[in-house]
C-alpha positions in Angstrom: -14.6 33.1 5.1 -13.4 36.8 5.2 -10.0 38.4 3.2 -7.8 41.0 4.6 -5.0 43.2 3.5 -1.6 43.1 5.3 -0.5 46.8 5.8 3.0 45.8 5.8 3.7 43.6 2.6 0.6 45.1 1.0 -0.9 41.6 0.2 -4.5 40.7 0.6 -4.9 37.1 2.8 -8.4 35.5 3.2 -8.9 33.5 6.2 -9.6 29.4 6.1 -11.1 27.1 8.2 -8.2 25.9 10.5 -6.3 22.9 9.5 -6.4 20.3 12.4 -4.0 19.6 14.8 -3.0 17.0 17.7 -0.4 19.7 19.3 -0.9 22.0 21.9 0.9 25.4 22.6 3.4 24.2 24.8 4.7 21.2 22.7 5.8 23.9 20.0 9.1 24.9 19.3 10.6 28.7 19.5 10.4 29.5 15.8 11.9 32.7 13.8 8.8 32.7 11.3 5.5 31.8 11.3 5.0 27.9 11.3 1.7 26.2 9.2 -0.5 23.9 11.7 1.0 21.0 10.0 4.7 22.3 10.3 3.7 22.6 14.1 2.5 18.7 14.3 5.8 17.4 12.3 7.8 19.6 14.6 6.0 18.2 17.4 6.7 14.5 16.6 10.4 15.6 16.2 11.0 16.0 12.1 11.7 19.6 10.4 9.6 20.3 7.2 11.6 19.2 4.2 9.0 18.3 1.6 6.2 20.3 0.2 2.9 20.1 1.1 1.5 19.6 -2.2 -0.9 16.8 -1.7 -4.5 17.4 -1.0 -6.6 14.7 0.4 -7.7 13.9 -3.2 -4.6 13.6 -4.3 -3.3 11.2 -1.3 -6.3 8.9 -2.1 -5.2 8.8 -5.7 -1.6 7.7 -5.0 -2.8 4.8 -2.3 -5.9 3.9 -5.0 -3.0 3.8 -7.6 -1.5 1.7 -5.5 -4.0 -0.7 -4.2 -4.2 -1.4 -8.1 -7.5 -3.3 -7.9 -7.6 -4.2 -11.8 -3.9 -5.5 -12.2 -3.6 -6.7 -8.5 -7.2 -8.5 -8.9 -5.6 -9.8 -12.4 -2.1 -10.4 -11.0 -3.4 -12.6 -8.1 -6.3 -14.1 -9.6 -4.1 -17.9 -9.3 -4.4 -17.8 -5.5 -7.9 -16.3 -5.3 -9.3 -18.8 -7.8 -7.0 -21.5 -7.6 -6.9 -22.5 -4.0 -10.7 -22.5 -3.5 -12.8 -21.9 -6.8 -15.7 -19.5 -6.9 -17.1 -19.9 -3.5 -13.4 -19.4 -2.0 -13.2 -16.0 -3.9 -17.0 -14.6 -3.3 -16.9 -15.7 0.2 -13.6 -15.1 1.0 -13.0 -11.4 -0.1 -16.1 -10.2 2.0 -14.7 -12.0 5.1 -11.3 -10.7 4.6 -12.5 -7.3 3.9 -14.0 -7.1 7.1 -10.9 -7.8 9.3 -8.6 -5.7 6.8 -10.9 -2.4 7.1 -10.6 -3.2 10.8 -6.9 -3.1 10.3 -6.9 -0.2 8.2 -9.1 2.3 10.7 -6.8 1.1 13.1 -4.1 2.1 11.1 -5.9 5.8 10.5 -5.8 6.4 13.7 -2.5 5.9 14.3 -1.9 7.9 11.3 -4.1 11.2 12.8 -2.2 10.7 16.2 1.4 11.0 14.4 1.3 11.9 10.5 4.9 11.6 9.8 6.4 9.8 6.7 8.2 7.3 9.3 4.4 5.9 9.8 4.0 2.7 11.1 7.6 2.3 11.9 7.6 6.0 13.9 4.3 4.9 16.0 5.7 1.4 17.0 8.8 3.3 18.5 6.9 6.1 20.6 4.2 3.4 21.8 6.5 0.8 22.8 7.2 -0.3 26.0 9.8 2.0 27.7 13.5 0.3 26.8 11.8 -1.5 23.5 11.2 1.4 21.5 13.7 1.2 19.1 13.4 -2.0 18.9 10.0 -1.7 18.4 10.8 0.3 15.2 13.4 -1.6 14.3 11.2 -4.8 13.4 8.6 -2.5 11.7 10.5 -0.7 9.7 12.4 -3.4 8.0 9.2 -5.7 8.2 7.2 -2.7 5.8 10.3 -1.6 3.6 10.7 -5.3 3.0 6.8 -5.0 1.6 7.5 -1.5 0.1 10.5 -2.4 -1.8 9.2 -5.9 -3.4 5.7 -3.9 -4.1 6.7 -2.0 -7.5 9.2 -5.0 -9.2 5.9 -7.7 -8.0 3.6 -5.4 -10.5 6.0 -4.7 -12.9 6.8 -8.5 -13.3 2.9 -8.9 -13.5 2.6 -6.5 -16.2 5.6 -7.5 -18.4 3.7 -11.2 -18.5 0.5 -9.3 -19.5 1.8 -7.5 -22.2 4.4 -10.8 -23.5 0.7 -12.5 -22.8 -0.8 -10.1 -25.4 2.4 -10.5 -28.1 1.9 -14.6 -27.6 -2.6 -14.5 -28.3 -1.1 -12.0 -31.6 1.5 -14.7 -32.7 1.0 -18.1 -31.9 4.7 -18.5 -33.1 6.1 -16.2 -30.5 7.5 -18.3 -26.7 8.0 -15.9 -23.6 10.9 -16.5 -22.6 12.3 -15.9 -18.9 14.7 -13.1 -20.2 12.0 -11.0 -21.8 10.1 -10.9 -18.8 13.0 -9.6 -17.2 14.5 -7.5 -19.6 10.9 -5.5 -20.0 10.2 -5.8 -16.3 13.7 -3.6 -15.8 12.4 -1.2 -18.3 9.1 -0.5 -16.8 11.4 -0.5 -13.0 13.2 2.4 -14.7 10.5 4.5 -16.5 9.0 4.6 -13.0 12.3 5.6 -11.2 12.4 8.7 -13.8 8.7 9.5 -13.1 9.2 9.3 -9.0 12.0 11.6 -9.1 10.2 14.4 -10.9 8.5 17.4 -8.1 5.8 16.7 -5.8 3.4 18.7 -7.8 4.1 16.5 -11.0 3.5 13.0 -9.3 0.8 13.6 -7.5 -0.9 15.4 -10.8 0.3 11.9 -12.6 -1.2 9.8 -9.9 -4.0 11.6 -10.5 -5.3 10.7 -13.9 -4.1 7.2 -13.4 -6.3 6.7 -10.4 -9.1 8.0 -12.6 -8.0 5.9 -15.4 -7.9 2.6 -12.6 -11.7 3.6 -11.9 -13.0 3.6 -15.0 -11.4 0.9 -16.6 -12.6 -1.2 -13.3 -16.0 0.0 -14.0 -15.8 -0.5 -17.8 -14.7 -4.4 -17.2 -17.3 -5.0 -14.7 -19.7 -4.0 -17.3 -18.0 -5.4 -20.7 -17.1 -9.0 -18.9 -20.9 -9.9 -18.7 -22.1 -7.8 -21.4 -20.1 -9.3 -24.0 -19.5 -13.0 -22.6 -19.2 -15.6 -25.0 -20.7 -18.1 -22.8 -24.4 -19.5 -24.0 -26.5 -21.7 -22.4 -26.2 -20.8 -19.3 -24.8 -17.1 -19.9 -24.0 -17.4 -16.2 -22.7 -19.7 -13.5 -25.8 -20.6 -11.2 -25.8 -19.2 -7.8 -25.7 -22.1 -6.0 -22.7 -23.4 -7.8 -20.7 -19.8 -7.5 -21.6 -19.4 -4.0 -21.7 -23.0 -2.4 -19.4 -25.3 -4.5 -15.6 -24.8 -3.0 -13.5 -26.3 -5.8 -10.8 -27.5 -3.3 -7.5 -27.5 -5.5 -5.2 -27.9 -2.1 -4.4 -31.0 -0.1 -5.9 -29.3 3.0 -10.1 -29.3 4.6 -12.4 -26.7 2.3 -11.9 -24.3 5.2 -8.1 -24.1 5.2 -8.7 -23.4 1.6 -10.7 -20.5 1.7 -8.6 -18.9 3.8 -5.4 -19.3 1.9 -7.4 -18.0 -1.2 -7.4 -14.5 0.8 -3.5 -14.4 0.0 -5.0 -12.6 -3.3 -7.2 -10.3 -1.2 -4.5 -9.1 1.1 -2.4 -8.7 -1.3 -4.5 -6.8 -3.5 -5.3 -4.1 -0.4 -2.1 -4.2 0.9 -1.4 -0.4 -0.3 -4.1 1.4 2.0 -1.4 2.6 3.9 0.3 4.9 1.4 -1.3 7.6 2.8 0.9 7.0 6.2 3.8 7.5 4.8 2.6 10.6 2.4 1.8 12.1 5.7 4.4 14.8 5.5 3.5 16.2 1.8 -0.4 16.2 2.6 -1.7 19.0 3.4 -4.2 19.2 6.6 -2.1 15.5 7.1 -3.7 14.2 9.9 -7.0 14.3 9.0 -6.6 14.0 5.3 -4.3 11.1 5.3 -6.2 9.0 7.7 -9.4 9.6 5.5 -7.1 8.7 2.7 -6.7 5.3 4.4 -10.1 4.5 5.1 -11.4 5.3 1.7 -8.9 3.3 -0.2 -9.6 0.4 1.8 -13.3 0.7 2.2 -13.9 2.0 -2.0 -11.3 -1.0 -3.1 -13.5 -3.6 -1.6 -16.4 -2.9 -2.6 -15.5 -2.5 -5.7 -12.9 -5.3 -5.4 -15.7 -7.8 -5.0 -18.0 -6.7 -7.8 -14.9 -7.8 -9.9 -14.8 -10.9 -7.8 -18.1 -11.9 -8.5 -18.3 -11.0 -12.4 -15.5 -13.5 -12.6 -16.9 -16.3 -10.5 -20.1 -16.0 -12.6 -18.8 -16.3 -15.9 -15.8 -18.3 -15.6 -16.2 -21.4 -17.6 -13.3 -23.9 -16.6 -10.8 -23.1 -13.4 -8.4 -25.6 -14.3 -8.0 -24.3 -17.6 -7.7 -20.7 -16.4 -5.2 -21.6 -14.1 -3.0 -23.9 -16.5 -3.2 -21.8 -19.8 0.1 -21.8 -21.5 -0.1 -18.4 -21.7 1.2 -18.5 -18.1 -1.0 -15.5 -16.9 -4.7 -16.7 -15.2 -6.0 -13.1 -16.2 -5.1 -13.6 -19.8 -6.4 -17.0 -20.1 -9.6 -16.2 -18.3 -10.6 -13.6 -20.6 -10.1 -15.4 -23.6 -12.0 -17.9 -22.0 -15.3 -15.6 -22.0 -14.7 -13.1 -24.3 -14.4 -12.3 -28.2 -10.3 -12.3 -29.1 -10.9 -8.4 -29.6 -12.6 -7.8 -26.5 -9.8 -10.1 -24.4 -7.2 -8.1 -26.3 -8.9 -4.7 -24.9 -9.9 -6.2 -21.6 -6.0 -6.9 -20.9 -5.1 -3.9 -22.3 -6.8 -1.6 -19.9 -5.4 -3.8 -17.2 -1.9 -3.1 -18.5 -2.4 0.8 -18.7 -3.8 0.1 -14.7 -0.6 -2.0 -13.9 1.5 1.3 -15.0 -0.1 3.6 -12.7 -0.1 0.8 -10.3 3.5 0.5 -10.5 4.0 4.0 -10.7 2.3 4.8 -7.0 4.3 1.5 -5.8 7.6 3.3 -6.4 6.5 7.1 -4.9 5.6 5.2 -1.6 8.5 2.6 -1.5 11.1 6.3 -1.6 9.2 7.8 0.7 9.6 4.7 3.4 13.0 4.6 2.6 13.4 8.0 3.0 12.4 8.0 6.3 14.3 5.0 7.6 18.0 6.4 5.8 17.0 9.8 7.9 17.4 7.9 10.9 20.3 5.7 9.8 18.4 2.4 9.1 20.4 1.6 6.1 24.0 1.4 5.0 24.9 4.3 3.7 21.9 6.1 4.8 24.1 9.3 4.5 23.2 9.1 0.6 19.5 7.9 0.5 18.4 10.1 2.8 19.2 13.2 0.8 16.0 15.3 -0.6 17.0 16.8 -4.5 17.6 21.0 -3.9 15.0 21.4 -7.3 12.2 18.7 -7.2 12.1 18.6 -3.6 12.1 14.8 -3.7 13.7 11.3 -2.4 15.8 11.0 -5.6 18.3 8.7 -4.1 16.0 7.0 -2.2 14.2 6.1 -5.4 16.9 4.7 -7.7 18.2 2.6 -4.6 14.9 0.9 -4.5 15.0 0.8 -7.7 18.2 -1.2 -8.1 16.9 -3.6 -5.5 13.7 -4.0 -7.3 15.6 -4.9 -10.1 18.2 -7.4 -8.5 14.4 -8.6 -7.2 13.4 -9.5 -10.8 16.3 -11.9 -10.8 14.2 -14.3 -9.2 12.3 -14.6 -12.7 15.1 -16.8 -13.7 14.5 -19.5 -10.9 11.1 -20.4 -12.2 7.6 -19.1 -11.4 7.5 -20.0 -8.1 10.4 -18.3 -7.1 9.4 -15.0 -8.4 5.9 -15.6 -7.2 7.0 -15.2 -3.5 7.1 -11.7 -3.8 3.6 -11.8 -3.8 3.2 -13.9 -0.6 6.1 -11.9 0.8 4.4 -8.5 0.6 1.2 -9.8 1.8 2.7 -11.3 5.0 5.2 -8.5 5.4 2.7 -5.7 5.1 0.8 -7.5 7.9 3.7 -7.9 10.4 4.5 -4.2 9.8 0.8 -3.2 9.9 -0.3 -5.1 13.4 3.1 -4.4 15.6 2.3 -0.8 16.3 -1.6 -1.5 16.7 -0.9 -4.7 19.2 1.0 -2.2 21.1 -1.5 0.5 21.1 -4.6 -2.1 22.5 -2.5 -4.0 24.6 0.3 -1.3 25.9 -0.9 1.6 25.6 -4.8 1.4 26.2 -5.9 4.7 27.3 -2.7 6.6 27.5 -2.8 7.1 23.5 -2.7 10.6 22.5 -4.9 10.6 19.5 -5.3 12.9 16.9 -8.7 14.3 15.2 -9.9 11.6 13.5 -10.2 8.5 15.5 -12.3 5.5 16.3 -13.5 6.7 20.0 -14.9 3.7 22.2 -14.6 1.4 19.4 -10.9 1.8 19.0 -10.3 -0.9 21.0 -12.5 -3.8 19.9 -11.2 -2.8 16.3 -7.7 -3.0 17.1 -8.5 -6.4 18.9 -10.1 -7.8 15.9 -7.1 -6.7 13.6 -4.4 -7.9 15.6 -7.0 -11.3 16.1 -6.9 -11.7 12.1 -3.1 -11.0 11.6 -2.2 -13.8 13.9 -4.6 -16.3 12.2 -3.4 -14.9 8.7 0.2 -15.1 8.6 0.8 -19.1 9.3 -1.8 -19.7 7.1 0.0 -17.5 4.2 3.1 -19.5 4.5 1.4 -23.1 3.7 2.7 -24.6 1.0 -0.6 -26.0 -1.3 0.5 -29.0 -1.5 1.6 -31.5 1.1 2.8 -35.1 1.4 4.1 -36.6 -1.4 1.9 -34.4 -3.8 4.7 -31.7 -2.4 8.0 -30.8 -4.3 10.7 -28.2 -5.0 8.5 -26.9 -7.3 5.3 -26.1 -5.6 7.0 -25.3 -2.6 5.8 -22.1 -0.5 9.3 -20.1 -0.1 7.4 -17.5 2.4 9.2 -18.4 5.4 12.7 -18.4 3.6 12.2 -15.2 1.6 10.6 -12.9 4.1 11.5 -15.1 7.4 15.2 -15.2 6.4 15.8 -11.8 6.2 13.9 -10.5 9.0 15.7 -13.5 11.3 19.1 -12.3 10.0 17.9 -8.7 10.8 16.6 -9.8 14.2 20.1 -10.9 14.6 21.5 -8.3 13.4 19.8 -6.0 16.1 21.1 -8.3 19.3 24.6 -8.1 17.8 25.3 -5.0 16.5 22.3 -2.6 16.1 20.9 -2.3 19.5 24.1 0.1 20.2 24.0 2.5 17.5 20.1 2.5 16.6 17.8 4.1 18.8 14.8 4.6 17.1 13.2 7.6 15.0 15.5 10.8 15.6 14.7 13.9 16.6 16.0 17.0 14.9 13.9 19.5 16.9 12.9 20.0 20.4 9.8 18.3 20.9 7.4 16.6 23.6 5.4 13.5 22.2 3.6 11.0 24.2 5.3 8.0 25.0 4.8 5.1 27.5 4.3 7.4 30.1 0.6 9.0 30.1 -0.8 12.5 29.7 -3.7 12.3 27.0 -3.9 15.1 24.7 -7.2 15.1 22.4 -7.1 16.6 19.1 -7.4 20.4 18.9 -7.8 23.4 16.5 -4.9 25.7 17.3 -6.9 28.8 15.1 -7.3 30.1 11.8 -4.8 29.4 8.8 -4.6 32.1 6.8 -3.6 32.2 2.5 -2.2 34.7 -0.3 -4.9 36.1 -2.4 -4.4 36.4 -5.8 -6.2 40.4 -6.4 -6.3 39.8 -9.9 -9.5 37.0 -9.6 -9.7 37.0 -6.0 -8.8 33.1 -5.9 -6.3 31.7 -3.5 -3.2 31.3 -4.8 -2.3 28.2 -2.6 -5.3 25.1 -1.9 -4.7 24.1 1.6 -7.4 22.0 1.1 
């Protein structure tokens, strides 16, 4: 690393190692200034830079860990987890799951590296696709993962308003949640997160920074406390054989079946690795940052996901009791099940604090998706939510309209638990759908005509994206089984998957083969650019030289980290 002084402007630069970069010379527009590598790969996929690059890859992984949630998501979830399968269901199934979702997530990276653009999965799907199905392509994907992004925020905020009503009901045994305070402080936590998303770049991603280091150590602390301080005696423990080998079958379906709808609360819970994606455009060194993002949230979330899995499954006393406390939240109940009242209180607590920052990260990467869809005219009245704030440099509008949808989301509240509840099924399924369609294209389109970008899987791409796309089609039948069936089967206890998430994606479907098809065609392109499509020439990654940065002569420190 060397500095030099311009002669011109009198500053002193110091050279960096160069940022990464799928785009050769030749793809490059004619420019009147001097474009940053990443400027020249979001000009070579077609966008202009509108955002500041003021995510590092720290940073990225703090917004998607913030995301993933593991604490509150773990706690919010913990009904399907334990209460399809018992403690071998949860032990067993996370560390099966896991393996097919980090399959889907380095899949997913790689796509990422190829085309970092905030459009993500949705932008891929229409430049891999089939020539003629592109935007159709797209189409599907994009409304498949905004359907996921947009129910993400109000399905945590719901969670954590029941925590906290959950704490006010152990403090006074005198005080009934009702359905309208759930609501009412649900839509107050929706809107102390719409203020927070709209602040600058720089501000978010400095928030999502101490909450992600607040959601680690609070995961670590409760790994520790929960069997440190367990009230349980004689045995302190569950015995292996009973945590690993007895499936408490609570379905009407074979033990197998069982454990794998019990992974409902897995994919769920990991269901925001691909923040990241669609951060792409305010991360700095994007495509190899964000796709490292990717892998490490999934990879360091379950890991540490199943320590928390198996603390539970040892010390858990009575499923049926965690799962029908009348405090109406599994986490709540299970905690006062095998801890000291202050402990529980503290336990729950720290879960709550997590299930802010949670929330928090939810919203930032629901705007951003939405941002990028209204810029290509996805929406009604895309004119409006695609605007970017002239001060904070952010997708104000595009937050408070997700906002007001999460909101008119929380309704659901009022329709009884399983009603709201299908948020949670619906992201899960939804974020798969959106997830595999670009990756089944790129295995069984595109093969070895993908252009990739620096970071990628090499030989094993393939058999990766193969297993993925493998465990999606398994997974998303199975997520829309109701747990009951026969005559054990009613309104209540009803799976309303397919008619929350398949109703609107049919009437979208429609929607496309009516009217769409002729005024939507796929991610725009607002500069001259040359990407690979359907039709061949492979271009590796490259360096395209050496980035350089202000000096700051006073201390000799850069005065920008491109790092």
């Amino acid at each position: 690393m060397s500095a030099a002084i311009d002669e011109e402007s009198g500053i002193r630069h110091r050279q960096v190692t160069a940022v990464s970069s799928v785009v050769k010379a030749q793809d490059l527009p004619n420019l009147d200034y001097a474009a940053t590598p990443d400027e020249e790969t979001l000009f070579a996929l077609g966008y202009k830079q509108e955002f500041k690059r003021e995510f590092s890859l720290w940073t990225t992984f703090c917004v998607s860990f913030a995301v993933l949630g593991l604490l509150p998501s773990f706690a919010s979830t913990l009904y399907y987890g334990m209460g399809y399968a018992g403690t071998a269901g949860m032990v067993w199934g996370w560390i099966v799951a896991m393996v097919f979702i980090q399959c889907v997530a380095m899949s997913m990276a790689e796509l990422c590296s190829s085309m970092p653009t905030s459009g993500g999965l949705y932008y891929a799907a229409a430049v891999l696709a089939p020539e003629g199905w592109g935007p159709f392509a797209a189409w599907v994907t994009g409304w498949s993962n905004w359907i996921v992004q947009v129910t993400a925020a109000p399905s945590v905020d719901y969670a954590m308003a029941a925590m906290i009503l959950a704490l006010g009901s152990m403090a006074n045994e005198n005080y009934h949640i009702e359905s309208y305070h759930v609501f009412l402080l649900s839509t107050l936590i929706m809107l102390i997160h719409g203020v927070i998303s709209s602040m600058p770049t720089l501000w978010i991603a400095r928030f999502n920074s101490v909450g992600t280091v607040i959601n680690i150590i609070a995961l670590i602390v409760v790994i520790i406390i929960i069997p440190a301080d367990t009230t349980r005696r004689n045995p302190r423990f569950n015995p292996s054989s009973q945590v690993w080998g007895e499936i408490t079958n609570m379905t009407s379906y074979p033990s197998g079946v069982a454990v794998l709808m019990s992974f409902i609360s897995v994919i769920w819970t990991m269901s925001g690795y691909d923040s990241p994606f669609h951060l792409a455009e305010e991360c700095s060194n994007a495509n190899v940052a964000a796709p490292r993002a990717i892998v490490l949230t999934s990879g360091i979330g379950g890991v540490m996901g199943w320590f928390l899995q198996l603390v539970v499954a040892y010390t858990v006393v009575d499923i049926n009791d965690v799962i029908g406390s009348e405090l109406g939240q599994p986490w709540a109940a299970y905690c006062l099940q095998v801890l000291p009242y202050n402990t529980s209180v503290a336990v729950i607590s720290l879960t709550v604090v997590c299930a802010f920052s949670m929330g928090q990260g939810c919203m930032v990467a629901a705007s951003r998706v939405t941002y990028a869809y209204a810029r290509d005219d996805c929406f009604p009245l895309s004119q409006y939510w695609k605007r970017v704030h002239p001060v904070t440099k952010t997708p104000v509008m595009a937050v408070w309209f997700n906002c007001v949808i999460g909101i008119l989301l929380l309704l659901l509240i009022f329709a009884g638990d399983l009603a709201i509840g299908a948020i949670f099924s619906v992201g899960a399924i939804a974020a798969f759908v959106s997830f595999t369609i670009p990756i089944f294209i790129r295995v069984f389109f595109v093969g070895d005509k993908f252009r990739r970008g620096p970071w990628h899987l090499g030989r094993f791409s393939r058999p990766i994206g193969i297993a993925a796309c493998s465990f999606v089609v398994l997974m998303v039948p199975i997520l829309c089984l109701p747990q009951y069936t026969g005559s054990e089967l009613n309104a209540q206890d009803m799976n309303y998957t397919c008619l929350v998430y398949g109703g609107p994606m049919l009437a979208i479907i429609i929607w496309w083969f009516v009217d769409a098809k002729k005024w939507f065609h796929g991610p725009k392109i607002n500069v001259e650019h040359k990407m690979l499509g359907a039709k061949g020439n492979v271009v590796d990654g490259v360096n395209i030289g050496v980035a350089v940065e202000p000096v700051d002569s006073d201390n000799d420190a850069p005065v920008k980290d491109f790092i």
